[in-house]
C-alpha positions in Angstrom: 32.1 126.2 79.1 31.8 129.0 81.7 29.5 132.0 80.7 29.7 135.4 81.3 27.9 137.9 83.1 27.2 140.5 80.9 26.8 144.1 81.3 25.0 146.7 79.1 26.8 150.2 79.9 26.4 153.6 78.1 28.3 156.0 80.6 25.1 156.9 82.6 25.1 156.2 86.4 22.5 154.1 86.2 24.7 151.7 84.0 28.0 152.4 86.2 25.8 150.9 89.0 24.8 147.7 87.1 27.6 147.1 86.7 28.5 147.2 90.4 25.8 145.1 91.0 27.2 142.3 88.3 30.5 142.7 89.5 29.0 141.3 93.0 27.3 138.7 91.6 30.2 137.3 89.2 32.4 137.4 92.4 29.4 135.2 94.2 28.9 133.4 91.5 32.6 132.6 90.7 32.0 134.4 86.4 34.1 136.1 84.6 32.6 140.0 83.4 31.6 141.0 79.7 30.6 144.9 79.5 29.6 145.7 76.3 28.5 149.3 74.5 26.6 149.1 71.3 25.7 152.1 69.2 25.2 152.2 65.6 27.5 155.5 65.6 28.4 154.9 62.1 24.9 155.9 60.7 25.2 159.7 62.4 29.4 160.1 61.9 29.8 158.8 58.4 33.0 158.7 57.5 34.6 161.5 59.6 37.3 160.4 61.4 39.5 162.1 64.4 42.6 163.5 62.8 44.7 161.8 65.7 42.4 158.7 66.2 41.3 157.8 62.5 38.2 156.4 64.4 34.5 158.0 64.2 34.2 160.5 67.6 31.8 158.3 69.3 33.8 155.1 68.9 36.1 156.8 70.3 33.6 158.1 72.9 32.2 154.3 73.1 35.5 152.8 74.1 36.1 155.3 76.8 32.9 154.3 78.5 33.8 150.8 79.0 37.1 151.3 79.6 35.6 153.4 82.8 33.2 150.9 83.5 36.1 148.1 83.5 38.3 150.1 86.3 35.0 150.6 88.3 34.5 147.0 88.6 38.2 146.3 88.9 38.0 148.2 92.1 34.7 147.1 93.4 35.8 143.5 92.6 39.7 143.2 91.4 39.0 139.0 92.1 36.8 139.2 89.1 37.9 138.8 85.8 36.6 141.3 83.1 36.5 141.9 79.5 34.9 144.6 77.4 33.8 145.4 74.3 32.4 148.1 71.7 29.8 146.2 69.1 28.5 148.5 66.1 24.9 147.1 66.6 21.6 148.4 67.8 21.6 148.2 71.5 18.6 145.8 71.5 20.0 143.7 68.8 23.2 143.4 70.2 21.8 142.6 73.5 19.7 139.5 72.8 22.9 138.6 71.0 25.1 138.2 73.8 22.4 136.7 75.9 23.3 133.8 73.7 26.1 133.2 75.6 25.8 134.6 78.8 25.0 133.6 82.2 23.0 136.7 83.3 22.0 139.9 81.2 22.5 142.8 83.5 21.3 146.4 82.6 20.7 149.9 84.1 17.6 151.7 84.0 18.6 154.7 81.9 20.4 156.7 79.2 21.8 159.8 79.1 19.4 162.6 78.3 15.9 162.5 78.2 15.4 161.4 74.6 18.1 158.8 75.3 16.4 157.2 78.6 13.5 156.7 76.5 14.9 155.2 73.9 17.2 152.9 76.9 13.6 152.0 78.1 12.4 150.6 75.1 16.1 149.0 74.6 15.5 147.2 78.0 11.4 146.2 77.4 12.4 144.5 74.0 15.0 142.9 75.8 13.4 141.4 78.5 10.9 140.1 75.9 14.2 138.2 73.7 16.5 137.5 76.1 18.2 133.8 76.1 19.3 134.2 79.6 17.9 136.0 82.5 17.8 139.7 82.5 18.7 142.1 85.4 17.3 145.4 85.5 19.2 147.2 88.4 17.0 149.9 89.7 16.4 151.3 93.0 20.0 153.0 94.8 21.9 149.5 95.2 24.8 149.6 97.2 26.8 145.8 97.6 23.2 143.9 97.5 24.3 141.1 96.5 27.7 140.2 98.9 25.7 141.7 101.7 22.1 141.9 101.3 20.5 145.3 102.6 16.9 143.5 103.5 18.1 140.0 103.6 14.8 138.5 101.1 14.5 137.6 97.8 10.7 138.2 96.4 9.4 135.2 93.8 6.3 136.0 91.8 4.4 133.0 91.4 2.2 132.4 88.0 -1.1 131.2 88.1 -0.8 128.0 86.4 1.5 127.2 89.6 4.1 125.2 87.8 7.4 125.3 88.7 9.0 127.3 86.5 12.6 128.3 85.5 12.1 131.4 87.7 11.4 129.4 90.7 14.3 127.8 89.7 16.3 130.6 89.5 14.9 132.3 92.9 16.1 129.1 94.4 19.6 129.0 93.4 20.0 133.0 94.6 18.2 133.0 97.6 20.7 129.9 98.2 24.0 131.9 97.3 22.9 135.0 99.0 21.8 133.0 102.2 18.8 134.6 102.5 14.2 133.9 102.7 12.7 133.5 99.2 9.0 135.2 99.4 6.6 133.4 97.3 4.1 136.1 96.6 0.9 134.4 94.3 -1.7 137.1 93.9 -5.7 136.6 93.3 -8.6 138.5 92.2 -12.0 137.6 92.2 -13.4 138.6 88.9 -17.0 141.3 89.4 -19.5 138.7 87.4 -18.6 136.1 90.1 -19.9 138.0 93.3 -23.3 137.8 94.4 -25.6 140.0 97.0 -27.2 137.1 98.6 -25.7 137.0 102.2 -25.3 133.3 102.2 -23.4 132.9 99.1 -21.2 136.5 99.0 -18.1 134.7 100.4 -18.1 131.7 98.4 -16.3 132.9 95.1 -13.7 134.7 97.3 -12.5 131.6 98.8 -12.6 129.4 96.1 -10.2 131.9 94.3 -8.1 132.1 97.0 -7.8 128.7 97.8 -6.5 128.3 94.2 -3.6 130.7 94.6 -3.2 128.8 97.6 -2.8 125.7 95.7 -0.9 127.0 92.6 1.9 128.3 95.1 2.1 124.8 96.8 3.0 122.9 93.2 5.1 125.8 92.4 7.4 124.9 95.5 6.7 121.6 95.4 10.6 120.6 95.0 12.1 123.4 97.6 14.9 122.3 98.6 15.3 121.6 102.2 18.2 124.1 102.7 16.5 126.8 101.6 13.8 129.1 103.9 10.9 129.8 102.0 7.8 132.2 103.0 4.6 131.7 101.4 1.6 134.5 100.7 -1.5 134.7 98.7 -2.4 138.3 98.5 -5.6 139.7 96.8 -5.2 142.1 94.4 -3.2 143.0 91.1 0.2 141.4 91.0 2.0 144.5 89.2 1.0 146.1 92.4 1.5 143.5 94.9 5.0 142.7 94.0 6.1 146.6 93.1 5.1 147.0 97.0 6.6 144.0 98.2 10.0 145.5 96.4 10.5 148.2 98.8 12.1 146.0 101.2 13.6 143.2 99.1 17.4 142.7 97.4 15.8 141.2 94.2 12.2 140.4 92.2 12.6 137.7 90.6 9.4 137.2 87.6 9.1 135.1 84.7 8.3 135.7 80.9 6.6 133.6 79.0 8.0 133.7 75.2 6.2 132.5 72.2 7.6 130.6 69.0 7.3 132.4 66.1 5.6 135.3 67.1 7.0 139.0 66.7 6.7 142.1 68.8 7.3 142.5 72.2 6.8 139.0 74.7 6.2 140.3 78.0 3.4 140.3 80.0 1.7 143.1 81.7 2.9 142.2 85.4 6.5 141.9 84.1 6.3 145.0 82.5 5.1 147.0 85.4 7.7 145.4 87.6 10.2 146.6 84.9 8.5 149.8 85.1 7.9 150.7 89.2 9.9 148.2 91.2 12.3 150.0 94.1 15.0 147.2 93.7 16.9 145.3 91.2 14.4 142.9 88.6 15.0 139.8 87.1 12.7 138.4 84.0 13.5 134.9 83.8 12.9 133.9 80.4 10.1 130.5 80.5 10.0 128.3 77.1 6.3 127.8 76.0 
């Protein structure tokens, strides 16, 4: 069964380009393209309806936004085949429910308004933390990066227990398709209670740290393939940081999420999140099964 990529829009710009950026990748990738709008509009219209339509104003509203966002991609991409449609479901609900089926989540960054980009931030955090599939969060001013990368690299963020993961997975299969370097970025701190002042021993928790994210990046790529070109780099210092900087000048960030059975409230951990938050290029959280 092929999946879909699927495409969260809303009518914002920020959604109109995710959904240029998944058009790209289905054409890469060979998938047909899902967009999808999803707005409870029945709890604010009632039972109003349009004298001409007999439909509630925003439905109305809701399938004129993806019919726009189905002739944008038809144009960036008319090799792709697309599909849309209007779901009368939370946007977060209805979300995680299509990642069910989906090959990639892709969504914008925000909504329209300033109440309304909020509310699309929180809509995006809670999915990231549910998601089935991978989710894309396409920020930063992308123009065709994924049929012709604009930096040419793809940046991995490698976990410290240095397993490889379904993101490393992931980054490897992209950086394949797109013919470009994966960047395996592990950071490392060295916690304050381990450093001493004695001259002859001040180095020695500094090393030993860093030669564990040495190590932990190693087993990570421990099955790179051969046809792919992979970079390696421990850097010292917070990994929210490390890998916002390091987005400046890549085409994707590719991180993992860690989800746990059973347990509610939001699943994502804090370098995740601030990738979500900060990062100058597109983000995907690969979701990792505990």
């Amino acid at each position: 069964m092929t999946l879909p990529i699927v495409v969260g829009v809303d009518g914002s710009e920020p959604s109109l380009r995710a959904v240029d950026w998944a058009a790209d990748e289905a054409a890469v990738r060979g998938l047909p393209l899902r967009l999808v709008y999803a707005s409870l509009w029945e709890r604010y219209e009632g039972t109003h309806l349009t004298d001409d339509l007999h439909k509630p104003s925003e439905e109305i509203m809701a399938e004129d936004i993806v019919e726009i966002a189905a002739r944008r991609a038809r144009r960036r991409r008319p090799d792709v085949t697309e599909s849309t449609d209007v779901l009368a479901e939370e946007p977060e609900y209805a979300l995680v429910h299509e990642s069910r089926d989906a090959t990639l989540l892709v969504t914008g960054t925000r909504g329209r308004g300033g109440l309304a980009e909020a509310l699309l931030g929180s809509v995006n955090l809670t999915v990231a933390g549910h998601a089935h599939c991978p989710l894309v969060v396409v920020r930063g001013n992308h123009d065709n990066q994924t049929a012709t990368p604009a930096h040419g690299r793809i940046v991995l963020g490698v976990g410290e227990d240095g397993k490889e993961s379904a993101a490393v997975r992931f980054a490897y299969e992209e950086a394949r398709r797109r013919r470009v370097p994966l960047d395996a970025v592990r950071a490392w701190r060295c916690p304050a209670y381990e450093t001493t002042d004695h001259p002859l021993l001040a180095g020695e928790p500094t090393r030993l740290h860093e030669q564990q994210a040495v190590e932990a990046l190693e087993t990570a790529l421990q099955n790179l393939p051969d046809d792919i070109e992979a970079h390696r780099s421990t850097v010292e210092g917070h990994a929210r940081a490390i890998l916002v900087a390091a987005s400046h000048d890549a085409d994707l960030v590719v991180v993992g999420a860690r989800r746990r059975p059973r347990t509610f409230g939001l699943q994502l951990g804090r370098v995740a999140h601030g990738v979500l938050h900060h990062s100058a290029c597109p983000v995907v959280v690969v979701p990792e099964p505990v």
